[in-house]
C-alpha positions as CSV (number, residue, x, y, z in Angstrom):
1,X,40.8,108.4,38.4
2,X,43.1,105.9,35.9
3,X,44.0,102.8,34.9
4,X,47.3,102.1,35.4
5,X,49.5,99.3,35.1
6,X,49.7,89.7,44.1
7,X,49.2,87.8,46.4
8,X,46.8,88.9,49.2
9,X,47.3,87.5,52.4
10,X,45.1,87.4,55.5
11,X,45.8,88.3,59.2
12,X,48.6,86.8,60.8
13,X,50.8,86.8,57.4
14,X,54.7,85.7,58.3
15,X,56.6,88.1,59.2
16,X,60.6,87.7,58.7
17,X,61.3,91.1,61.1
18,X,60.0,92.9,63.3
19,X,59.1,93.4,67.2
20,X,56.0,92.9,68.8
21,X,54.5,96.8,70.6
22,X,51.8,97.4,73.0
23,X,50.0,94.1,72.5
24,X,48.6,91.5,75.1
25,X,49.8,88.9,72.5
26,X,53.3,87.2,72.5
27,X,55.3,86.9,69.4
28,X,58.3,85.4,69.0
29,X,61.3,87.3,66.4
30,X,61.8,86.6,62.9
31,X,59.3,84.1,61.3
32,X,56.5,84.3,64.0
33,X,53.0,84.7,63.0
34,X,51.1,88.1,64.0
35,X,48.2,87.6,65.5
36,X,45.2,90.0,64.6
37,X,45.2,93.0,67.1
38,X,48.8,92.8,67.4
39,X,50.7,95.9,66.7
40,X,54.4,95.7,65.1
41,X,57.3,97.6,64.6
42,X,58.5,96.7,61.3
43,X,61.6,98.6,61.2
44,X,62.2,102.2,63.0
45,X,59.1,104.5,62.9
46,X,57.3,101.7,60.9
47,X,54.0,100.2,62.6
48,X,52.0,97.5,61.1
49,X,48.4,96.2,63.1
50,X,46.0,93.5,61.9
51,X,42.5,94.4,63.2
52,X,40.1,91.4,64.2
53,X,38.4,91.5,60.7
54,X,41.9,91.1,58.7
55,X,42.3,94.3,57.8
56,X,46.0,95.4,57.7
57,X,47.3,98.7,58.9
58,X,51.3,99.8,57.9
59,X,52.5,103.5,58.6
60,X,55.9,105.5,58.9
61,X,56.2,108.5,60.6
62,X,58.0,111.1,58.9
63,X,58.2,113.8,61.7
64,X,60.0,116.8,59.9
65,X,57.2,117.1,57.6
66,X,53.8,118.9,57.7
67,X,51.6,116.8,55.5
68,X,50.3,113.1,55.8
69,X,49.4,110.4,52.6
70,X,47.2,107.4,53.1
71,X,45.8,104.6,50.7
72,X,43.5,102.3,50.5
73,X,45.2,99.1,48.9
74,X,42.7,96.6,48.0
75,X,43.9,93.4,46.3
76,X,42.1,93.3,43.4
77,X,42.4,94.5,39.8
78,X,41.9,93.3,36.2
79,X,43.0,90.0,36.6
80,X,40.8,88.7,38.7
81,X,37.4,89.6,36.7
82,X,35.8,86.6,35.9
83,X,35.9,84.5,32.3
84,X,32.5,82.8,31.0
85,X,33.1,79.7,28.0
86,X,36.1,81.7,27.4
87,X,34.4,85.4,27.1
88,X,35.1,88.1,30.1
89,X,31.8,88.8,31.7
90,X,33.2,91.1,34.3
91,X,36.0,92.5,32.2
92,X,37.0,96.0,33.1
93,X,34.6,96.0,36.5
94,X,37.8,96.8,38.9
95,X,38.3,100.2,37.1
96,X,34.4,100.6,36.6
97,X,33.8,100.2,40.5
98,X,37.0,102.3,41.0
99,X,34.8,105.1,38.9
100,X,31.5,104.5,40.6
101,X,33.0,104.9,44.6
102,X,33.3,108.3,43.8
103,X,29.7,108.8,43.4
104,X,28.0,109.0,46.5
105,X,27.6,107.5,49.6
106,X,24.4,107.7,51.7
107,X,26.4,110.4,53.9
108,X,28.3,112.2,51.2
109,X,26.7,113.2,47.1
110,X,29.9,112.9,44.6
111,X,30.3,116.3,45.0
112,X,30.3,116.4,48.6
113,X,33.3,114.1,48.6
114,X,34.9,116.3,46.0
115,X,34.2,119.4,48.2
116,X,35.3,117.7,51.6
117,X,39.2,117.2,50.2
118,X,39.1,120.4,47.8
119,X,38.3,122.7,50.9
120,X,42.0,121.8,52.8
121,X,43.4,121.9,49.5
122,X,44.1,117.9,49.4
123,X,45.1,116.1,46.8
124,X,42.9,112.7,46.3
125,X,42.7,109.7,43.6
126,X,42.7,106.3,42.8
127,X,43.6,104.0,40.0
128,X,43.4,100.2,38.9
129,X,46.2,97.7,37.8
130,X,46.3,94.3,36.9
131,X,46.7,93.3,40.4
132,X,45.1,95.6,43.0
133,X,43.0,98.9,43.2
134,X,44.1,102.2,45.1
135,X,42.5,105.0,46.8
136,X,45.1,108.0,48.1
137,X,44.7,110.8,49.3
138,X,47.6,113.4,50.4
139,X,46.8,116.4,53.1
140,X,48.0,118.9,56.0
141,X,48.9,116.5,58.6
142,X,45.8,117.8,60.6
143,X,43.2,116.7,58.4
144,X,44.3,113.2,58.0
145,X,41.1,112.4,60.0
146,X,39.2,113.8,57.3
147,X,40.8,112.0,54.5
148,X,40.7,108.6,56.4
149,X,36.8,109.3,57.1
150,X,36.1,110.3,53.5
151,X,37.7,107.3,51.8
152,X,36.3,105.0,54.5
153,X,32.5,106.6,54.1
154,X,33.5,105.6,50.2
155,X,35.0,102.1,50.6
156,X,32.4,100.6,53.1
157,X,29.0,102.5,52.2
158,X,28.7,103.6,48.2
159,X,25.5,103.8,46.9
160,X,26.2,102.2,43.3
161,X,23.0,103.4,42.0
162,X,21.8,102.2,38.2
163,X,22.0,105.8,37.7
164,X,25.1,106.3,38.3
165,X,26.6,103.3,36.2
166,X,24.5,104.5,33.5
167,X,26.7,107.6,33.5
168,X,29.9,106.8,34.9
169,X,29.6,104.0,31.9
170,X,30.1,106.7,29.3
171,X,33.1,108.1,30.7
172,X,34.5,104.8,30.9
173,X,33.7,104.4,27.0
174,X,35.6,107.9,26.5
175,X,38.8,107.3,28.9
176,X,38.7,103.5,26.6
177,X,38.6,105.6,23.5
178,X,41.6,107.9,24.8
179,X,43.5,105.2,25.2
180,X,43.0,104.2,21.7
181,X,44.6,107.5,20.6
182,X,47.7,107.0,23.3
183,X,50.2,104.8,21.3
184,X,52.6,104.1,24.2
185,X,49.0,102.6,25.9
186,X,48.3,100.7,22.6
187,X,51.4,98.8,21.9
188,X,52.0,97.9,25.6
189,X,48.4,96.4,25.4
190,X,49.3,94.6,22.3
191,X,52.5,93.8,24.1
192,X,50.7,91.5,27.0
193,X,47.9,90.4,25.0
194,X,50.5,88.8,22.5
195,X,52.6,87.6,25.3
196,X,50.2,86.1,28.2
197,X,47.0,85.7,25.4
198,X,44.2,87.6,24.9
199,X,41.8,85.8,27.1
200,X,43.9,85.4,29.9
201,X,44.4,87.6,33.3
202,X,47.2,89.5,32.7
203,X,46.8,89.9,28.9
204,X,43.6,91.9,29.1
205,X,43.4,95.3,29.0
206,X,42.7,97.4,32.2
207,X,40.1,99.0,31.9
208,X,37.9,96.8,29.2
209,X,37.2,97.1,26.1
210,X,33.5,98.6,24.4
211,X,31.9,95.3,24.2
212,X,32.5,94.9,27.9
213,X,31.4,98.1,29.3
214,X,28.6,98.3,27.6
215,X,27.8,94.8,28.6
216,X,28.3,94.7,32.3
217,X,25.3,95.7,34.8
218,X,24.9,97.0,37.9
219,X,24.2,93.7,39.6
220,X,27.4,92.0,38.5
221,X,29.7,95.4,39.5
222,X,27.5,95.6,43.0
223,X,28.3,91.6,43.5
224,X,31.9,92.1,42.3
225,X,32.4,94.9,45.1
226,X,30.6,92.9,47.9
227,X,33.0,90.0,46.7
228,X,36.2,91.6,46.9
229,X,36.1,95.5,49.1
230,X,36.3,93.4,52.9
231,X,38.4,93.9,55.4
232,X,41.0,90.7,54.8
233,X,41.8,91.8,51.2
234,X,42.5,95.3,51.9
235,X,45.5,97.2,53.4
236,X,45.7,101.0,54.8
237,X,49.1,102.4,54.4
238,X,49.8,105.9,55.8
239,X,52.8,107.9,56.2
240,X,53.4,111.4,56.9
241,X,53.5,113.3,60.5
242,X,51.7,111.6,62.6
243,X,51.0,108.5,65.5
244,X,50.5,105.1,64.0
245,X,47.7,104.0,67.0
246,X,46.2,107.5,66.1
247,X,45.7,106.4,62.7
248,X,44.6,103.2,63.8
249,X,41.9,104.8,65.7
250,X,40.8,106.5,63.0
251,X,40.7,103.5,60.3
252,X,38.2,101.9,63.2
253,X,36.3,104.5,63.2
254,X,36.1,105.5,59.7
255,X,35.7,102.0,58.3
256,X,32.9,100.8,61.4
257,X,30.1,102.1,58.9
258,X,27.1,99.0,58.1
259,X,29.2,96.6,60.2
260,X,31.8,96.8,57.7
261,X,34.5,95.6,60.0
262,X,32.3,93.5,62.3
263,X,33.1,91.1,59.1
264,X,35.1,87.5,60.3
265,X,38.4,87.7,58.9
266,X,37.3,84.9,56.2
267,X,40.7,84.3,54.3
268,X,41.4,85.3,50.7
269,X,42.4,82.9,48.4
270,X,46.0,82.9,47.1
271,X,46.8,84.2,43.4
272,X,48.1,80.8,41.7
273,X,52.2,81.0,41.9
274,X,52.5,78.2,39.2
275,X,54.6,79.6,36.6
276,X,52.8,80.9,33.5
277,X,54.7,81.1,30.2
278,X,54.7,83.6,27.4
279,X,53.7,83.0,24.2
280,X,56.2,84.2,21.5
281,X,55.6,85.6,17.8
282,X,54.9,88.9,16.2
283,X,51.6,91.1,16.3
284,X,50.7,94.3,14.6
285,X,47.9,96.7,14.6
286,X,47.2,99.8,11.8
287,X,46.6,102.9,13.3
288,X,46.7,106.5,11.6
289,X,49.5,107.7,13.9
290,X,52.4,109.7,12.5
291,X,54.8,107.3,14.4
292,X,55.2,103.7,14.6
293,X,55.6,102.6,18.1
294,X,57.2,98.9,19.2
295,X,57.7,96.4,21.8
296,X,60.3,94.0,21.8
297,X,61.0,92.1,24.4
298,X,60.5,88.6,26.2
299,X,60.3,86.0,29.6
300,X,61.3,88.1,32.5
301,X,61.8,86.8,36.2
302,X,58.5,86.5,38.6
303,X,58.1,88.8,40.9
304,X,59.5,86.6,44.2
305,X,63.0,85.9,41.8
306,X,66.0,86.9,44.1
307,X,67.5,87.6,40.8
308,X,65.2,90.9,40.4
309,X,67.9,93.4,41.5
310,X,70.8,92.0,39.0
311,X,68.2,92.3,36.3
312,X,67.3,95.8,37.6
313,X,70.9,96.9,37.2
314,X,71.0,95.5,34.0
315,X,67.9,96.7,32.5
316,X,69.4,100.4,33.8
317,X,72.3,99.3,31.6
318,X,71.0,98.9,28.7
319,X,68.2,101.5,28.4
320,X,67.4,103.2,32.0
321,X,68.7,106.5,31.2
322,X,70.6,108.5,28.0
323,X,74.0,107.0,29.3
324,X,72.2,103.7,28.4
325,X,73.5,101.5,25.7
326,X,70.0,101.7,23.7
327,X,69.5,105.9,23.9
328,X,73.5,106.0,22.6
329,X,73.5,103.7,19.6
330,X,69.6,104.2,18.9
331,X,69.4,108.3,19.6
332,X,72.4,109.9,19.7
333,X,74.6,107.4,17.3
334,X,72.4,106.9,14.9
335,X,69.4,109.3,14.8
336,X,66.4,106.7,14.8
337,X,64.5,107.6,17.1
338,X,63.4,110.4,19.7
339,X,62.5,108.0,22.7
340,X,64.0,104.7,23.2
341,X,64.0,102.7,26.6
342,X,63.9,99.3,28.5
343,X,62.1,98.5,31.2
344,X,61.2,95.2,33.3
345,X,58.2,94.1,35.2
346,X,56.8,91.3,37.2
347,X,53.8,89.5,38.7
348,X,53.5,86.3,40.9
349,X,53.7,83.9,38.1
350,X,55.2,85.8,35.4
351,X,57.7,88.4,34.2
352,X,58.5,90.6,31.2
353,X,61.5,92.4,30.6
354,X,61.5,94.5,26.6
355,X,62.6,97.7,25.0
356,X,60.2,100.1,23.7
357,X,61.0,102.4,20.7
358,X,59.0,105.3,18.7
359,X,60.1,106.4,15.2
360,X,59.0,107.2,11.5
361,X,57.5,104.3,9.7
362,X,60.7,104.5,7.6
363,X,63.2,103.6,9.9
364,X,61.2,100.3,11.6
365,X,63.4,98.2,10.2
366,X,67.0,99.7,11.0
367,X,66.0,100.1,14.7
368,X,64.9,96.8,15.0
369,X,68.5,95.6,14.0
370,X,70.0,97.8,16.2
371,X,68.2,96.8,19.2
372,X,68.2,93.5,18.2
373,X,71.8,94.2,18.1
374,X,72.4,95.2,21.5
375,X,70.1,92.2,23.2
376,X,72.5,89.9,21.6
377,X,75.6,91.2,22.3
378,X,74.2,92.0,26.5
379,X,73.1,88.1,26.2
380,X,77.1,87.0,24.8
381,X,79.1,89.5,26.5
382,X,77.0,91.0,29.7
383,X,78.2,94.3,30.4
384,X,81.0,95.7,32.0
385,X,82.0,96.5,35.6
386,X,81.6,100.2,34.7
387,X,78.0,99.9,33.6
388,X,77.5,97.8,37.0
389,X,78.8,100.0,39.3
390,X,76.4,103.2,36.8
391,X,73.6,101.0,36.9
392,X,73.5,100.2,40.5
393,X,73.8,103.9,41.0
394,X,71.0,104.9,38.8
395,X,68.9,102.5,41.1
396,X,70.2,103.6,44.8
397,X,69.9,107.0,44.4
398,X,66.7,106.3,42.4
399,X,65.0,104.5,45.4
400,X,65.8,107.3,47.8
401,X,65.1,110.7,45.9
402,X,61.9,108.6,45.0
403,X,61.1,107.9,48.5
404,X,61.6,111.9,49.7
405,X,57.8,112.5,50.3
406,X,54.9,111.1,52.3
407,X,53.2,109.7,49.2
408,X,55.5,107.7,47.6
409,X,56.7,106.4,51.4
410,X,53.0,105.4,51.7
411,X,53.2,103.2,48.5
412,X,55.8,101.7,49.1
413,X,54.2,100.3,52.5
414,X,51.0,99.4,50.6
415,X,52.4,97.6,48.0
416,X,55.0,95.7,50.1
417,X,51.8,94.6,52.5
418,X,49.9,93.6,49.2
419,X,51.9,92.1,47.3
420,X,55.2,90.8,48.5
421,X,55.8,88.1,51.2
422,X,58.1,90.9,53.5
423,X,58.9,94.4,53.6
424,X,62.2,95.2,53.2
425,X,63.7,98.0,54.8
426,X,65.1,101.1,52.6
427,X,68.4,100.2,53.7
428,X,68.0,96.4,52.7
429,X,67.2,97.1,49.5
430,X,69.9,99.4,49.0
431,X,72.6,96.7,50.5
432,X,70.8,93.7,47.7
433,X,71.6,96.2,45.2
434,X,75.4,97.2,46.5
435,X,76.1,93.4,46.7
436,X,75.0,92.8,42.9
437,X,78.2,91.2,40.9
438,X,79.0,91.8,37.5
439,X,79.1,88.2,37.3
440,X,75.6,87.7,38.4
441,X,74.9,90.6,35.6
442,X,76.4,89.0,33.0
443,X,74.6,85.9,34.0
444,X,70.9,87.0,34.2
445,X,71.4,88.6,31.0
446,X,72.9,85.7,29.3
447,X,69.3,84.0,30.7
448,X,66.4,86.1,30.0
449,X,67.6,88.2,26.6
450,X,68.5,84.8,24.6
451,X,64.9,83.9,25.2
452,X,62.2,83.5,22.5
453,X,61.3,87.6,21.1
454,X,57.9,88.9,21.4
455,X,57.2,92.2,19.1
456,X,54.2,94.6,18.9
457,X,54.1,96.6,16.3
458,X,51.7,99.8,16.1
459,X,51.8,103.0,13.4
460,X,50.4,103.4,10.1
């Protein structure tokens, strides 16, 4: 269980491809709606159903392998806990309730659901981000049934005794604490609080902070799960050998526990899209560590920007890998430091893109100009037609060698259900990053690097 770093939409979401299969309902092509209980095929061996209460299904059969994934995508996470006169009140309950659904069910004790994956040697998590919460679990492709049933008993009927927040509530304090000793975790955090505020969805911390853990009580986490785990805010992707209205089967069965999808598919209020600006300016925190870690970086594109995979080629340019601008003048050039990298991300209304560095205290200063440096110049000049045609290499092959197992096939589905408005195909993502110009390089750069500079700033 972690913390790691969307829009939800209900049933009968647009859908811009994709055929209607073995439904009573009609459906035109690209554009129509999907009504719930219709099944779709999304692209070849992809299959997405809406069930009657909302709940969305997505899988992709991968037939030359023995093994199956599925998760449990549910569209919440630490940005939508709730702010009272300014103060979190639920702050850090999406990871706390994460914790607590491992605990027991009134069919299963915590270590009976430990046990029940352990014993066919599965492989079973979950973690929070900002914007949703994830159980997975990866198997032999003949006990997907039990994997589906375990994480349904978990998702529709946990106990969420007072005994068990009690002591999950001390683990939390310690994996908060841990945290605290991580400095790449600690100057990210500084990072977003500096750049979105404090107090505001995306600048808080993950998994809470001490005041707010030891704070929070049962009755707000029990009214914060009852709020947010229903059937129109959540999405099951699986992929792996095996039969999509198989799986189907078994989500209806597996999630039918205390009427749980007997629920009316009630719709889920839209994240707001409005654009939400980052606050520039310098922040520093002392910490005894032997290095002093950074973050410099600014504005990126939202998450909907067509403009993402021109940025993505750039930001492999300049610090995606040790051909990258930033590891040769920082690293190898010049010595200043063991780890150096860029890195980009995105949410519905807002966008970062930065560099993070680690060095000795004494040296803060000369990699600072250097990487302030190289912004500049990637903002004048762009880069060159070589580092395109690197870059866009680095993220097609990328992609694919990161899509070679069930797992990381079944987040991709998730995710794309989730949190973006269509699911692009492996093969359309590849051709939006063929037909990226160096001109359209050169001019996202220009954009987003000459923006106001946020730094974080954490070491001794």
């Amino acid at each position: 269980m972690s913390s790691t770093e969307s829009t939800t939409r209900t049933a009968g979401r647009q859908v811009t491809a994709g055929r209607p299969s073995g439904s009573d309902h009609t459906a035109t092509a690209s554009g129509a709606y999907q009504p719930a209980g219709t099944t779709w095929e999304l692209e070849p061996g992809v299959h997405r159903t809406v069930l009657p209460s909302g709940l969305r299904i997505v899988t992709e059969e991968m037939p030359t392998v023995r093994s199956a994934a599925v998760g449990v995508w549910i569209g919440v996470g630490s940005r939508d806990e709730t702010t009272a006169s300014g103060v979190p009140t639920t702050h850090g309950c999406s990871h706390f309730l994460e914790h607590l659904l491992f605990k027991g069910t009134a069919e299963r004790t915590a270590l009976d659901i430990s046990v029940a994956l352990d014993a066919v040697g599965g492989e079973f998590n979950a973690f929070t981000a900002k914007e949703y919460t994830c159980f997975h679990a990866r198997v032999l492709d003949e006990d997907l049934a039990l994997a589906v049933d375990v994480i349904g008993d978990m998702i529709t009927s946990s106990l969420i005794t007072d005994e068990d927040v009690e002591a999950e509530r001390d683990v939390i304090l310690d994996e908060i604490a841990m945290h605290d000793d991580d400095p790449d975790d600690v100057v990210h955090n500084l990072f977003a609080a500096q750049a979105w505020g404090e107090d505001s969805p995306l600048g808080r911390g993950i998994a809470g902070t001490i005041e707010s853990i030891e704070a929070i009580t049962r009755d707000q986490i029990d009214a914060f799960y009852r709020e947010h785990y229903r059937p129109a805010n959540i999405v099951i992707s699986a992929a792996g050998n095996l039969d999509h209205a198989e799986v189907v089967a078994l989500v209806e069965q597996g999630f039918a526990r205390n009427g749980f999808l007997a629920q009316a598919a009630a719709p889920v209020p839209p994240r707001s899209g409005e654009p939400l600006s980052l606050e520039p300016g310098e922040i520093r925190a002392r910490k005894p560590f032997e290095q002093v870690n950074l973050v410099l970086g600014m504005e990126g594109l939202r998450r909907d920007d067509d403009r993402r995979f021109a940025l993505g080629v750039v930001n492999a340019a300049l610090g995606g890998s040790t051909s990258s601008r930033l590891f040769q003048e920082v690293r190898e050039h010049r010595g200043l430091a063991y780890s150096v990298y860029s890195f980009a991300g995105a949410h519905a209304e807002s966008g970062i893109v930065g560099v993070g560095v680690g060095c000795l205290p004494g040296k803060v200063d000369a990699v600072l100009d250097v990487v302030r440096a190289e912004l500049r110049k990637v903002a004048s000049e762009g880069i060159t037609a070589e580092e395109v045609a690197r870059g866009k290499g680095q993220l097609r092959g990328g992609l694919v060698l990161g899509l070679e197992d069930p797992t990381s096939r079944m987040s991709r589905l998730g995710k794309a259900e989730l949190v973006h408005d269509t699911l692009l195909t492996i093969d359309e993502v590849l051709d939006r990053i063929a037909s990226v110009t160096v001109e359209e390089c050169c001019q996202i750069a220009a954009e987003v690097f000459s923006r106001p500079e946020i730094l974080a700033v954490v070491g001794p």
